[in-house]
C-alpha positions in Angstrom: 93.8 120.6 81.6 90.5 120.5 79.9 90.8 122.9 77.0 88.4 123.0 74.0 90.3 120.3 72.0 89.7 118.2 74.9 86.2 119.5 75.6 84.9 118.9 72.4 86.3 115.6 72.2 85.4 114.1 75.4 81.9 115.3 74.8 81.7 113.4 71.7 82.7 110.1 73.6 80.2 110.9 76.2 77.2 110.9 73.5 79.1 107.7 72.0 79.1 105.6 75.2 76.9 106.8 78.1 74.0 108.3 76.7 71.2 106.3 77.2 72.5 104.9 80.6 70.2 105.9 83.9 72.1 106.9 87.1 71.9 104.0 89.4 74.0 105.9 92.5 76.0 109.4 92.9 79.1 109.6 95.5 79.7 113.1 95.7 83.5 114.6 97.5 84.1 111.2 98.7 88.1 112.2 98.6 88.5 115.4 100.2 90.0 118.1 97.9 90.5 122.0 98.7 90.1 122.9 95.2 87.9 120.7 94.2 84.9 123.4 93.1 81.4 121.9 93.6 77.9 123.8 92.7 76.1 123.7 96.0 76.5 121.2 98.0 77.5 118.2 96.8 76.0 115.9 99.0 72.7 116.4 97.0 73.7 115.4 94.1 72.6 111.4 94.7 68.8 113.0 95.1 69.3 115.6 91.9 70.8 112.8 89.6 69.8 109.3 91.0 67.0 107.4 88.2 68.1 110.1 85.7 69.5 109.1 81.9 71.7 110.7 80.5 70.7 112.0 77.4 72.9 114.0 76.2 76.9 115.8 76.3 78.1 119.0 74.7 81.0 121.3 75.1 81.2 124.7 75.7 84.8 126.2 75.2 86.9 123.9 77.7 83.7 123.0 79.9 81.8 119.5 79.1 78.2 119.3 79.8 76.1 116.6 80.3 72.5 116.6 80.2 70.3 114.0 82.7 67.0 114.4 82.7 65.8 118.2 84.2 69.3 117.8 85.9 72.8 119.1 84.3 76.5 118.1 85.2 79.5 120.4 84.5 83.3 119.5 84.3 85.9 121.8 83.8 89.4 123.2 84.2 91.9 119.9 85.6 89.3 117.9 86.3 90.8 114.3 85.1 87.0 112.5 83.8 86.8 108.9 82.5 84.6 106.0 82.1 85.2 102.4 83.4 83.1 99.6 82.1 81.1 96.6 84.2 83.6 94.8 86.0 86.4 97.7 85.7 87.3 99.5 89.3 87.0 103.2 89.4 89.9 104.5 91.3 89.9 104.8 95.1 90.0 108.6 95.2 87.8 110.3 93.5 85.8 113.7 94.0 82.4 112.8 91.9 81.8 109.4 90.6 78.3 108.3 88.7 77.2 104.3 88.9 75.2 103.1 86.4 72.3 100.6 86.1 74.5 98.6 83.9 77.5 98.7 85.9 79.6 100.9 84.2 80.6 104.1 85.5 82.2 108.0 84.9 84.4 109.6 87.6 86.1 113.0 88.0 88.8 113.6 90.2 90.7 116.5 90.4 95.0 116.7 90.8 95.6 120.3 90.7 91.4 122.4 90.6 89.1 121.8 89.2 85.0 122.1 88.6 82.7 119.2 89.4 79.2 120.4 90.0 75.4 119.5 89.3 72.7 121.5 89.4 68.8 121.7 88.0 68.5 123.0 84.7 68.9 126.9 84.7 70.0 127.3 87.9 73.9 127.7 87.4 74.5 131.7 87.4 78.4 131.0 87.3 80.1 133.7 84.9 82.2 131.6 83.1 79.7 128.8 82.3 77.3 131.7 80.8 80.3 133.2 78.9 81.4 130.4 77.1 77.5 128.8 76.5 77.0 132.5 75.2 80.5 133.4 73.1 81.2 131.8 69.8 83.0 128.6 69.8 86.0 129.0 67.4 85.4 125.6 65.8 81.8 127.5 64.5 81.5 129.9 61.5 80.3 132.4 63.5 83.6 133.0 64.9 84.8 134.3 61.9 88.0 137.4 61.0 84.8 140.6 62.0 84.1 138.3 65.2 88.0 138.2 65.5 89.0 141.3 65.4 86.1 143.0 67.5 88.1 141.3 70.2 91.1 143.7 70.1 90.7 147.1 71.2 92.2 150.2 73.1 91.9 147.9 76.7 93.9 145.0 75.2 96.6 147.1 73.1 99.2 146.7 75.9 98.5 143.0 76.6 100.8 140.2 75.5 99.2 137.4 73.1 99.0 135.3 75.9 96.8 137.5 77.9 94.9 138.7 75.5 94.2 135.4 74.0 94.2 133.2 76.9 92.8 135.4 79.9 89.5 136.8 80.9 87.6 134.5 78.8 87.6 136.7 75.4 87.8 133.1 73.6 86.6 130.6 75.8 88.2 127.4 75.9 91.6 129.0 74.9 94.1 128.3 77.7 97.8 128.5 78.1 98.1 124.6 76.6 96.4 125.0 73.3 98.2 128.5 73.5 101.6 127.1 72.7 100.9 125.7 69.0 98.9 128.3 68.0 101.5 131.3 68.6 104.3 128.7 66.9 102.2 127.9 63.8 101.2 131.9 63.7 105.4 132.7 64.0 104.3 135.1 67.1 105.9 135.1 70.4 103.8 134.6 73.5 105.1 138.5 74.8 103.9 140.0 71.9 102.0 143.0 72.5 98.2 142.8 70.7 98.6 146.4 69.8 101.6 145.9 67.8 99.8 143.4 65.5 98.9 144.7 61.6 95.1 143.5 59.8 97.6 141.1 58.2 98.8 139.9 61.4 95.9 139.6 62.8 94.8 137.7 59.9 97.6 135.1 60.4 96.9 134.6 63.8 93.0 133.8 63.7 94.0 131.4 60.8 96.1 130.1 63.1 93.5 129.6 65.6 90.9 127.6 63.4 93.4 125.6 62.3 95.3 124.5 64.9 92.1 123.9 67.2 90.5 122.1 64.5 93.3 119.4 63.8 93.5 119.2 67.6 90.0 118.3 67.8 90.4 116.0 64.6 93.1 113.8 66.2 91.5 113.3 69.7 93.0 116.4 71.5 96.6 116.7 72.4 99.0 114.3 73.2 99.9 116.1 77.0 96.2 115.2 77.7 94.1 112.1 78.1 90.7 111.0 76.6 87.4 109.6 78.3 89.3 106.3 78.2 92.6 107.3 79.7 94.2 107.8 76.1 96.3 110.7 75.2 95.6 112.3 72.3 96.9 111.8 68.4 98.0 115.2 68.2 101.4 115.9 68.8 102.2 119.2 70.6 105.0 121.4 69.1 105.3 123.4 71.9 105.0 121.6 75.4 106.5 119.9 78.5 107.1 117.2 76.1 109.3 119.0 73.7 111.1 121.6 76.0 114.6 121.3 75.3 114.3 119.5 72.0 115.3 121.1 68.8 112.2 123.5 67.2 110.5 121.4 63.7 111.4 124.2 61.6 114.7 125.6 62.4 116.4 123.7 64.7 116.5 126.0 67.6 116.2 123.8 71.0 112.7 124.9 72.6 112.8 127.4 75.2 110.8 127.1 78.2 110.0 130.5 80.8 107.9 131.3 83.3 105.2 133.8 82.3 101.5 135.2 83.8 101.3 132.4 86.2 102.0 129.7 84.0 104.7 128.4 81.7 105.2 129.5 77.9 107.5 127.1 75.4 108.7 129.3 72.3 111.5 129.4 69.3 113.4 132.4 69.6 114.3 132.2 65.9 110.8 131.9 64.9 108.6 133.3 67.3 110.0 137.2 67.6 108.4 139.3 69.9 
């Protein structure tokens, strides 16, 4: 899943390798997809985008943004995004995929959902895109401990860290994967309620945050997720599918894994405590 590790990071590669490039042809939800999420309809995406150049790529919480001409494209959530070179084949399925006068290409598909759209500049009123181009990014000084703790109050008292943290897009870009190492490196469980958390907790736990995103982003995302070039990342996840089971870095406990809030949660019961 595209969090903002990965968001950041695949942004960066964008600017590195296809800015500059003008939009030879557009195949829009070539391989059908049920939650495949498009903005409008995607078959007018060839007219929107065709003869553009790309210009440009940010990231805003776990979204990527890429800037062509008057035109913008928007890639978030599962959506799997890389970019072949001339003579490299794209795979077969595929739910967005962008030729370029060069020959080289970027494609999106989606496993699970995920959000492939284009649009003209301005006209995407989706909530969540707004939120997180409008929230601080926690990678910026301006989320900083006031910014932090404005967050809690009496509406989030009785939610776990995981809701609270992960849910309803307080801190864009912080999902349930980037989740994991945070609450480990913070010695919180994921059922911790908000409310029962001390200015010192909270202190620990938005430390946690800007560090643990930051060396994430510093070492190409995390290792459970791939790069614009079908690389996983450098960093290695503490708490994941890939360590479920094994024993925990600092005491030796063997990883738990649960079912939680729709998703999964990994956690030390010696050193995460609810």
């Amino acid at each position: 899943m595209i969090e903002l590790p990965e968001a950041a990071v695949l942004a960066r590669q964008i600017n590195e390798t296809v800015v500059g490039k003008k939009v030879k042809n557009v195949i829009a939800a070539q391989t059908p997809h049920k939650l495949a999420w498009y903005f409008g309809d995607p078959q007018g995406y060839k007219g929107l985008l065709a003869g553009k150049v790309i210009s440009g790529a940010a990231s805003y919480g776990g979204q990527v943004e890429i800037t062509a001409g008057n035109a913008k494209l928007l890639f978030s959530d599962g959506v799997n995004l890389r970019y072949y070179n001339e003579g490299e084949k794209p795979p077969d399925k595929h739910q967005l995929l962008l030729e370029f006068d060069d020959g080289s290409s970027l494609v999106g598909w989606v496993q699970m959902y995920g959000g492939l759209s284009a649009f003209p500049e301005g006209e995407n009123d989706n909530k969540y895109y707004l939120m997180a181009k409008e929230k601080h990014s926690t990678l910026s000084s301006d989320f900083d401990e006031d910014y932090f703790k404005s967050l809690f109050d009496e509406g989030t008292a009785k939610l776990s860290l995981k809701a609270f943290l992960a849910t309803e897009q307080r801190i864009p870009g912080l999902g349930n994967g980037v989740l994991q190492d945070i609450l480990f490196n913070a010695k919180m469980h994921p059922k911790k309620k908000a409310g029962t958390l001390s200015a010192a907790d909270k202190q620990v736990l938005f430390d946690s945050i800007k560090s643990t995103l930051s060396e994430m982003m510093a070492k190409g995302g995390r290792d459970t997720e791939n790069d614009l070039f079908g690389k996983p990342g450098a960093y290695k996840t503490r708490l994941s599918k890939n360590t479920v089971g094994q024993p925990c870095p600092i005491c030796g406990a063997l990883i738990q894994k649960e079912a939680y809030l729709g998703g999964s949660i990994y956690y030390c019961a010696n050193c995460q405590r609810i």
